[in-house]
N, CA and C atoms as an extended XYZ file, in Angstrom:
192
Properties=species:S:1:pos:R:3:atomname:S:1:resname:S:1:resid:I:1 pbc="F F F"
N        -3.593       82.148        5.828 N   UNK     1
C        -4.502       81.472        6.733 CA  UNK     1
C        -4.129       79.994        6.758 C   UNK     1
N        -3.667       79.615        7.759 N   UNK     2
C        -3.633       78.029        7.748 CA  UNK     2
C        -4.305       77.237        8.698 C   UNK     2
N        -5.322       76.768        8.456 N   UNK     3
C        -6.267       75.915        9.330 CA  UNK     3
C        -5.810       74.353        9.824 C   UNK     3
N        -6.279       73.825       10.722 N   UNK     4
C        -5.489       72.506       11.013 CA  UNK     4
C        -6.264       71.926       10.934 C   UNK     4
N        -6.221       70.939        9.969 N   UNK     5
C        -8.088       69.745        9.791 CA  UNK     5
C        -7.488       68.270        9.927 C   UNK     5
N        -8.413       68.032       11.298 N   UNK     6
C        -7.455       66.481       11.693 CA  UNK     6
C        -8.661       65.489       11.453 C   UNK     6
N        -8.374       64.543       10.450 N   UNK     7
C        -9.248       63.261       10.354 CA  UNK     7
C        -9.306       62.460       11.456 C   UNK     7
N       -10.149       61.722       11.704 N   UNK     8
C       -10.096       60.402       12.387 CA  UNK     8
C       -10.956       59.388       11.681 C   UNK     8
N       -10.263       58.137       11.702 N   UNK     9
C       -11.534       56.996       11.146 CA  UNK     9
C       -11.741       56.208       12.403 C   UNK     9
N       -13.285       55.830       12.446 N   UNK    10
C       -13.331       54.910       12.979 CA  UNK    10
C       -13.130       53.577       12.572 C   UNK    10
N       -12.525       52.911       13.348 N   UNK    11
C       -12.586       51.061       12.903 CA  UNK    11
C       -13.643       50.338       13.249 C   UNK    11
N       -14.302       49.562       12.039 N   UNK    12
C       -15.474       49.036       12.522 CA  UNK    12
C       -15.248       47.831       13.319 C   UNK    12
N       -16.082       47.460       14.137 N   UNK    13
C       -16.143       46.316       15.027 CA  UNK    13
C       -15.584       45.196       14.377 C   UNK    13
N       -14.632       44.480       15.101 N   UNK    14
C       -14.590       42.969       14.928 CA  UNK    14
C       -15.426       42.321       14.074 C   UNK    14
N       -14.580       42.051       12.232 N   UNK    15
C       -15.545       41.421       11.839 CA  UNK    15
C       -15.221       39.355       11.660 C   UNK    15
N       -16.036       39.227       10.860 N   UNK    16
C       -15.833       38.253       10.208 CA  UNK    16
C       -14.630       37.419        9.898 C   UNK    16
N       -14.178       38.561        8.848 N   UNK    17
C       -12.961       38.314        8.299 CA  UNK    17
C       -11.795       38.807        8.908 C   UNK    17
N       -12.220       39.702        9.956 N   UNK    18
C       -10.641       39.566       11.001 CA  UNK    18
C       -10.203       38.584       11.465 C   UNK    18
N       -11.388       37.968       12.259 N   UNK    19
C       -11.195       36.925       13.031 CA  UNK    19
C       -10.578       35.558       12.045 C   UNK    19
N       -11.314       35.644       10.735 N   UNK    20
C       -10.623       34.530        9.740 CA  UNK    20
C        -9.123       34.899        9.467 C   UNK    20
N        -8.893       36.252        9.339 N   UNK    21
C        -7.065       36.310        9.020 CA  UNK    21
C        -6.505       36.021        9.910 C   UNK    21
N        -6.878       36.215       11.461 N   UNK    22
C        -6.350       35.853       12.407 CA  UNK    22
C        -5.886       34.561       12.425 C   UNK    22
N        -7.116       33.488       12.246 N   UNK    23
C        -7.069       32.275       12.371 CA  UNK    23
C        -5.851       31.608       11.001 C   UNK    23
N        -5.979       31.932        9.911 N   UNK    24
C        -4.982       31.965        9.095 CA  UNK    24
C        -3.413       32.574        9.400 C   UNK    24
N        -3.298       33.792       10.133 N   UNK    25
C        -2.230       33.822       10.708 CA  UNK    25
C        -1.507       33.425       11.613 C   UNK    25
N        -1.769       32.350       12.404 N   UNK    26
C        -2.173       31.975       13.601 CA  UNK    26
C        -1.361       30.432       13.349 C   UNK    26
N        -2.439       30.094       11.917 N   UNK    27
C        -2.118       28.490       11.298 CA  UNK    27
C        -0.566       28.877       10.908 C   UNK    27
N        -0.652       29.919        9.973 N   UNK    28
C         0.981       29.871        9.420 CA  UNK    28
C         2.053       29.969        9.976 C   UNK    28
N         2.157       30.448       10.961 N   UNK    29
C         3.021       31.068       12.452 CA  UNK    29
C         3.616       30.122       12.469 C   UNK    29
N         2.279       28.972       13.112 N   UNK    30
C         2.607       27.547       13.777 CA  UNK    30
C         3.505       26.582       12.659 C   UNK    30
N         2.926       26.680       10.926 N   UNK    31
C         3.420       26.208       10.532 CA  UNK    31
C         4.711       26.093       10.312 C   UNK    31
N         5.218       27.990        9.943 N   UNK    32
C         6.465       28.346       10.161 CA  UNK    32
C         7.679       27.734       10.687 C   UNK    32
N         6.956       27.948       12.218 N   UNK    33
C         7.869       27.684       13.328 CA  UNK    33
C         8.287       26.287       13.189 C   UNK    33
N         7.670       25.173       12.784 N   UNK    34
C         8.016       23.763       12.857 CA  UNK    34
C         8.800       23.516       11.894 C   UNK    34
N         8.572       24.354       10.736 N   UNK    35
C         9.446       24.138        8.944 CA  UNK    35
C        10.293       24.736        9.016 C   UNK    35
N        11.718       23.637       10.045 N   UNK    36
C        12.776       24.199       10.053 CA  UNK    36
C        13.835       23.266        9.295 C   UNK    36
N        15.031       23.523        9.040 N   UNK    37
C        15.643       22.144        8.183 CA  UNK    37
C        16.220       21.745        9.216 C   UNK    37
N        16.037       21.812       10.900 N   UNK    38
C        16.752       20.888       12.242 CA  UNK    38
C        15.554       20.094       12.337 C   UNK    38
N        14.410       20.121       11.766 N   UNK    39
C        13.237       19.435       11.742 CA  UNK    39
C        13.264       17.813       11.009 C   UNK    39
N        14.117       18.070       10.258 N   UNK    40
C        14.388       17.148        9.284 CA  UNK    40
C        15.556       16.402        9.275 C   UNK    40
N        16.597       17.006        9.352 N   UNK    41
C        18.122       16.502        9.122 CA  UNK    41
C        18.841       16.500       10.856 C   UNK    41
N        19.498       15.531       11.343 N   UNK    42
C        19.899       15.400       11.996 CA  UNK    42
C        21.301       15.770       12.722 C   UNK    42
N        21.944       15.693       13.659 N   UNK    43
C        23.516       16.099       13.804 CA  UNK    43
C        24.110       14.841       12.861 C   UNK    43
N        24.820       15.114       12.300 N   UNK    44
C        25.808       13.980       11.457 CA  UNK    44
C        26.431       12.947       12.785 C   UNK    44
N        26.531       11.787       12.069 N   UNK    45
C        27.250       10.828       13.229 CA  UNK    45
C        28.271       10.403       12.301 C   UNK    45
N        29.167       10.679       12.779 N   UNK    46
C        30.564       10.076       12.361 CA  UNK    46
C        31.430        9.099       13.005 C   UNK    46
N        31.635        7.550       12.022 N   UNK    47
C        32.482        6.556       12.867 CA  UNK    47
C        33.263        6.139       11.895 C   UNK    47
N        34.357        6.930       12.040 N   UNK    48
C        35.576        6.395       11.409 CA  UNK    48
C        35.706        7.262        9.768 C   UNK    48
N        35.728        6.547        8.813 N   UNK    49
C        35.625        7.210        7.426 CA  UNK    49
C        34.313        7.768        6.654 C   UNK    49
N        33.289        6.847        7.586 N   UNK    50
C        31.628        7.121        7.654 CA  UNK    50
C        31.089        8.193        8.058 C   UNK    50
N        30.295        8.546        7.555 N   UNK    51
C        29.501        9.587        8.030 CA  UNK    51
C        28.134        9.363        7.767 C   UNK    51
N        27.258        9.385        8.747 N   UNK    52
C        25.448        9.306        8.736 CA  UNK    52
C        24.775       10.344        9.295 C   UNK    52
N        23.852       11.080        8.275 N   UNK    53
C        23.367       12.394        8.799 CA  UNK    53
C        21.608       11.854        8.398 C   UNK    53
N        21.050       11.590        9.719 N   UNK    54
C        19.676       11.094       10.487 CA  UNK    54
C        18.670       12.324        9.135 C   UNK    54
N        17.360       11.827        8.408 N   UNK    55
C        16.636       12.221        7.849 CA  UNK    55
C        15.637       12.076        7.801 C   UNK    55
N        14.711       13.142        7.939 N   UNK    56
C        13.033       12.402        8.110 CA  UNK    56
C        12.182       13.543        6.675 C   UNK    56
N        11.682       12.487        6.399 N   UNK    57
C        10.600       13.077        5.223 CA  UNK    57
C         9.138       13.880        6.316 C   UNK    57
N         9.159       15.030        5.930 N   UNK    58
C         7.685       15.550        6.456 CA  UNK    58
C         6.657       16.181        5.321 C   UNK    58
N         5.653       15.790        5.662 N   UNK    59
C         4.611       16.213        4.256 CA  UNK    59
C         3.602       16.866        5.222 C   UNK    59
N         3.196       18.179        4.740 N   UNK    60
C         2.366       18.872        5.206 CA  UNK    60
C         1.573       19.360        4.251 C   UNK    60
N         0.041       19.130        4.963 N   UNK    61
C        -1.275       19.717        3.745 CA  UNK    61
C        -1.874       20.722        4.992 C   UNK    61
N        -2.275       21.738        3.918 N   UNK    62
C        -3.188       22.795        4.826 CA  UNK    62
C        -4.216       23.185        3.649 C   UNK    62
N        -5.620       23.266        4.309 N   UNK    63
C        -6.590       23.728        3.203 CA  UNK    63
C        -7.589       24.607        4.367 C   UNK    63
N        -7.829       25.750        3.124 N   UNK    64
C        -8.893       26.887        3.895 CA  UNK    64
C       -10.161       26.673        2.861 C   UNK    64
């Protein structure tokens, strides 16, 4: 005898804390995307035996 027993769950409504992971996933994405090392360091400029490669310090705070 083999019977076929199919579950389903329901998902409860939109809570709280979806909408907060969202918003947390959302922040990090963005953060991601900007924390690149072309963010920071520049094309090298070269004149002659010199070489200068353009650098910027970035400091980022995030608090939940």
């Amino acid at each position: 005898m083999t019977d076929e027993v199919e579950f389903t769950f329901n998902k409860p409504e939109n809570t709280e804390a979806d909408t907060s992971l969202a918003v947390v996933e959302e922040t990090l994405g963005k953060f991601l995307a900007v924390a690149d090392v072309g963010m920071v360091y520049g094309q090298p400029i070269r004149k002659g035996d010199t070489t200068i490669i353009p650098t910027a310090e970035v400091f980022s705070v995030m608090g939940f």
